[in-house]
C-alpha positions as CSV (number, residue, x, y, z in Angstrom):
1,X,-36.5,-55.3,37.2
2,X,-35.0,-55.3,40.8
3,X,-32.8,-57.9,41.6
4,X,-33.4,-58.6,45.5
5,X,-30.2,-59.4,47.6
6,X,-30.8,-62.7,49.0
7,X,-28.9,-61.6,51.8
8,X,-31.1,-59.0,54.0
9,X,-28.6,-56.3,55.1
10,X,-28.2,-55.4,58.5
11,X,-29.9,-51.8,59.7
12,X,-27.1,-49.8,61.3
13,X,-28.1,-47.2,63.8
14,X,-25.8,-44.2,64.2
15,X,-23.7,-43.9,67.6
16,X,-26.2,-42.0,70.4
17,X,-22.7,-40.3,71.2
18,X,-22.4,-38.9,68.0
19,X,-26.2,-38.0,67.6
20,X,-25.9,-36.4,70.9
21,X,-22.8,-34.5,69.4
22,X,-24.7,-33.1,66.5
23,X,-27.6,-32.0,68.3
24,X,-25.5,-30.1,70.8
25,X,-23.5,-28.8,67.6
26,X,-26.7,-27.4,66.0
27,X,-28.0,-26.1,69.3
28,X,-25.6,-23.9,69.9
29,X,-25.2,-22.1,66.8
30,X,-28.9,-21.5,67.6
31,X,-27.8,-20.3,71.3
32,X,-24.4,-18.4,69.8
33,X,-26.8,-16.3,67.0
34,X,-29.3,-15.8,69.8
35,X,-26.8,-14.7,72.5
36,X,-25.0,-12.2,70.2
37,X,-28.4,-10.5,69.1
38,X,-29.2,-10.3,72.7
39,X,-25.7,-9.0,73.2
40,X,-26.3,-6.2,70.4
41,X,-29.5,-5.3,71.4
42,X,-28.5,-4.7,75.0
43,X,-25.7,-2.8,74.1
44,X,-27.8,-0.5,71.6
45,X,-30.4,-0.5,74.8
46,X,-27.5,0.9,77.2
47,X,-25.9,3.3,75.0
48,X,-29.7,4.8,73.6
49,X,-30.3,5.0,77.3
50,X,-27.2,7.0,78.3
51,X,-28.1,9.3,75.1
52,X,-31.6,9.7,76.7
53,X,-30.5,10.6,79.7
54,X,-28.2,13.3,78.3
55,X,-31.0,14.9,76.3
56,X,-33.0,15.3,79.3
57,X,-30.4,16.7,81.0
58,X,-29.9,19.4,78.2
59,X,-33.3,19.9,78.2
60,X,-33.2,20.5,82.3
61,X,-30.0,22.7,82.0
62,X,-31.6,24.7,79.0
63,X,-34.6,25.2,81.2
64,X,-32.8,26.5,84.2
65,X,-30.3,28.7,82.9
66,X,-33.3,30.5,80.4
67,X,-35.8,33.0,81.0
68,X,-39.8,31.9,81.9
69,X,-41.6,30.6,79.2
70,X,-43.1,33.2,78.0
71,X,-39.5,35.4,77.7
72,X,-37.6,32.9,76.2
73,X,-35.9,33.7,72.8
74,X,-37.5,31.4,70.1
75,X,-34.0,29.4,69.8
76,X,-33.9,28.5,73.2
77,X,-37.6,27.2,73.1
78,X,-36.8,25.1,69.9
79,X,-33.1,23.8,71.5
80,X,-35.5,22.6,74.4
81,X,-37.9,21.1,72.3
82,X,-35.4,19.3,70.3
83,X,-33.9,17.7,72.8
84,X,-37.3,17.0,74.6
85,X,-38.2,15.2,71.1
86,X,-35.2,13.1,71.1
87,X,-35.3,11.8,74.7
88,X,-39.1,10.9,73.8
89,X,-37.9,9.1,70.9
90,X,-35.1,7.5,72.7
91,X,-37.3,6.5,75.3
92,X,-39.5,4.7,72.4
93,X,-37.0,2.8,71.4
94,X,-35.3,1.7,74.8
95,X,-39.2,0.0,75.3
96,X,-38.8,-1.6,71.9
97,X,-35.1,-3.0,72.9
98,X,-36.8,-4.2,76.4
99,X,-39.1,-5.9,74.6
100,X,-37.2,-7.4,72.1
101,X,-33.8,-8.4,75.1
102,X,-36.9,-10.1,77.3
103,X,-38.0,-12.1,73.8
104,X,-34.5,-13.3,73.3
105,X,-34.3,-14.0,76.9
106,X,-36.8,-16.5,76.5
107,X,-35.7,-17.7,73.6
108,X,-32.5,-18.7,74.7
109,X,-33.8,-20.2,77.7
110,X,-36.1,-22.5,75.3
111,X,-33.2,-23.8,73.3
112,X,-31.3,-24.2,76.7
113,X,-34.2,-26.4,78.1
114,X,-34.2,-28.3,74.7
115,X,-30.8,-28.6,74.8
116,X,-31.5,-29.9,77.9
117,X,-33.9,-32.7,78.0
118,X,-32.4,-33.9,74.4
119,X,-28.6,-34.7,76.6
120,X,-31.0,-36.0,79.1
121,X,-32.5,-38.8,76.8
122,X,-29.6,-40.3,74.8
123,X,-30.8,-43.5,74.1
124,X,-34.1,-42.6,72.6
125,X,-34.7,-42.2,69.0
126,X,-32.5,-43.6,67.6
127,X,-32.3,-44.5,63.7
């Protein structure tokens, strides 16, 4: 059986400057993991690009100090190929890292506007 307190207790809402505090303590460990994958995948992005640009470049030089096509020795035509390939591949992936940095962009920028309008309403909500 429950024994009801005769005396009603009084609901106690938590400081809005403490909720605030929480909320902008949560949302930027969301920003911070966000912001270093966007770091990471830009540095990947620069450093595959740079990569990509020396393959081409192999390829180019490979090209211009060989024979015509049809005279070139079958090492040459596979040293050009291979670093054809890998520039093709390297370009693949820089689209996938362009893709993914512009997601993260927006991403951030959504927990930045949340972050936002939830400093901008302090008073609301609150339990």
């Amino acid at each position: 059986m429950v024994l009801l307190s005769l005396r009603p207790r009084a609901f106690r809402a938590r400081n809005p400057g403490r909720d605030a505090e929480t909320d902008e303590a949560r949302l930027g460990t969301i920003s911070n993991a966000i912001s270093m994958a966007l770091n990471d995948a830009r540095r990947e992005r620069d450093g595959l690009s740079q990569r990509m640009n020396l393959y081409y470049a192999q390829a180019a030089t490979m090209l211009d100090n060989s024979p015509e096509y049809g005279k070139r020795d079958r090492i040459d035509e596979a040293a050009i190929g291979s670093a054809e390939n890998s520039a093709a591949r390297a370009r693949q992936r820089v689209a996938q890292l362009d893709s993914q940095i512009l997601r993260l962009e927006e991403m951030l920028a959504e927990v930045g506007s949340s972050f936002s309008s939830s400093k901008a309403e302090p008073g609301e909500g609150v339990a």
